[in-house]
C-alpha positions as CSV (number, residue, x, y, z in Angstrom):
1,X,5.5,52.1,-12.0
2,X,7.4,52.4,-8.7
3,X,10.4,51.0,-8.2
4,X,11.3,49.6,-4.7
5,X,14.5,51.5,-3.0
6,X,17.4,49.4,-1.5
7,X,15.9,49.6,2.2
8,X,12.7,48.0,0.8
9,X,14.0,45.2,-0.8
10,X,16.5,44.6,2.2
11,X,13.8,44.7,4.5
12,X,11.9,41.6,2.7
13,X,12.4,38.3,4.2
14,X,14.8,35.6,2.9
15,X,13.3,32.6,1.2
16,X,12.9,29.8,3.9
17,X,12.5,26.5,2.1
18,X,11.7,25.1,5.3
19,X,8.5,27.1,4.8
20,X,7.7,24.8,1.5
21,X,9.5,21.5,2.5
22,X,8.1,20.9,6.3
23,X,4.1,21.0,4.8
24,X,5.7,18.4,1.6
25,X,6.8,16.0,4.1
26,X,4.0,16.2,6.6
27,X,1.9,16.0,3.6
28,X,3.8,13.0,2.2
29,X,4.0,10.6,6.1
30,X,-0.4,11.2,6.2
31,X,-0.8,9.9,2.9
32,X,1.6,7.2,3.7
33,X,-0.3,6.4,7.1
34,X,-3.6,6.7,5.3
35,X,-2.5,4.0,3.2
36,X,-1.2,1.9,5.6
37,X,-4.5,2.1,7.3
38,X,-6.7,1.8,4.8
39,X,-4.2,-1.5,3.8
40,X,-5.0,-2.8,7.3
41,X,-8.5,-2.2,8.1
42,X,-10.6,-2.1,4.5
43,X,-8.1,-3.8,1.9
44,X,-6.9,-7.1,3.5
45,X,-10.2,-7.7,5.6
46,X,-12.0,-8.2,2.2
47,X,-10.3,-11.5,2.1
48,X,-11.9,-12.8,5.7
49,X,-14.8,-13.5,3.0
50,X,-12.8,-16.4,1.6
51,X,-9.4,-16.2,2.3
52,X,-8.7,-19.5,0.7
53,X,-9.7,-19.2,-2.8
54,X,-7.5,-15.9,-2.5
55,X,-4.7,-17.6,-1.3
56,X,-5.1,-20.5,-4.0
57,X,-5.3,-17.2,-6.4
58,X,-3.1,-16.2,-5.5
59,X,-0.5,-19.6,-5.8
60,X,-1.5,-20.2,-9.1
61,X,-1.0,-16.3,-10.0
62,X,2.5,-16.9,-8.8
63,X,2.9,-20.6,-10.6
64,X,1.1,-18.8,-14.4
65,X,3.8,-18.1,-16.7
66,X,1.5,-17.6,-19.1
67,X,-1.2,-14.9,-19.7
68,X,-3.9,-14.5,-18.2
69,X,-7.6,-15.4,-19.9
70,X,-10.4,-13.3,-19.4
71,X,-12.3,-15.2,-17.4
72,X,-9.5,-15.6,-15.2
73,X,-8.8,-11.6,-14.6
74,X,-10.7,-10.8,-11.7
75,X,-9.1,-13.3,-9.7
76,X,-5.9,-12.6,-11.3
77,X,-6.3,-8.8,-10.0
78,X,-7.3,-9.5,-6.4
79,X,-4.4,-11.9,-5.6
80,X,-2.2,-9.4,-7.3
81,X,-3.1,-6.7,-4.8
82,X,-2.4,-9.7,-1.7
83,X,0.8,-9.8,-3.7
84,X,1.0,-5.9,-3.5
85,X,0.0,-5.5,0.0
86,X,2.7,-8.2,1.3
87,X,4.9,-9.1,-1.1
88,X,7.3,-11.9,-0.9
89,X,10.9,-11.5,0.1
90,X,13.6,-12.3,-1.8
91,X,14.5,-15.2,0.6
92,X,11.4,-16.5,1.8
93,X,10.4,-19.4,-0.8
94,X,6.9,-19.7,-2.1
95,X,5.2,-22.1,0.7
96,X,6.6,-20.3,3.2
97,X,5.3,-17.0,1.5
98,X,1.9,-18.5,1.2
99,X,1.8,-20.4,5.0
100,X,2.5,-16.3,6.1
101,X,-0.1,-14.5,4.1
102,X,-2.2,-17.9,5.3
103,X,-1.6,-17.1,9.1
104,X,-2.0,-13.5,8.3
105,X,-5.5,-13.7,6.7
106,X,-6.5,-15.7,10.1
107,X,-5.2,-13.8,12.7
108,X,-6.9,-11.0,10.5
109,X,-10.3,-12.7,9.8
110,X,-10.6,-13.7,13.4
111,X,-9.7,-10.1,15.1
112,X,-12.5,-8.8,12.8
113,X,-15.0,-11.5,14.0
114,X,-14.0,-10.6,17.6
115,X,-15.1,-6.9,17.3
C-alpha cells in the first residue's frame, strides 16, 4: 500500500461542482423542452379528433363533486390531462377557462389540418 506524499495530493485538482451542476441543469431545461414539445405537438393534437366531447369532459369533470364511476374513467382521465396541460388560473372563472381551452383546441386543430 503506497501512500501518496504531500506534493501528490497538492497536485490533484480541486472539486469543481460546476463540473456536476452545469450537465444537472442542461439535463433538467431538455427534459423540460421535451415536454413542452411533446405537450404541443402529440398530447393536445389528440383532441383535434373531437375536441368537443373533451371540452364537455372536461366541464363536467370540473362541475363532479362526486366520484367518478367506472364507466366514466376514461373520460374522466383525458380531460384531466387538458386540465394538466393548461390549467385554469386562479382568476379566470370556469367559462372563461373553457371558451380559452375552446379557442385553443381550434387554432390547434386547424394549424394541424393546414400542414
Amino acid at each position: 500500500m503506497s501512500l501518496k506524499t504531500e506534493a501528490q495530493q497538492s497536485a490533484e485538482p480541486a472539486f469543481n461542482p460546476l463540473k456536476v451542476i452545469i450537465p444537472v441543469l442542461l439535463s433538467l431545461l431538455a427534459v423540460s423542452l421535451m415536454a413542452q414539445w411533446y405537450a404541443a405537438n402529440v398530447s393536445v393534437p389528440r383532441y383535434c379528433q373531437d375536441p368537443q366531447q373533451a371540452l364537455l369532459n372536461l366541464h363536467k369533470l370540473l362541475d363532479q363533486n362526486s366520484t367518478i364511476e367506472p364507466a366514466q374513467r376514461r373520460a374522466s382521465m383525458i380531460a384531466a390531462k387538458l386540465l394538466y396541460l393548461h390549467p385554469r388560473t386562479e382568476d379566470e372563472s370556469q367559462s372563461d377557462y373553457l371558451q380559452r381551452l375552446r379557442y385553443l383546441l381550434l387554432n390547434q386543430c386547424s394549424e394541424q389540418l393546414a400542414s
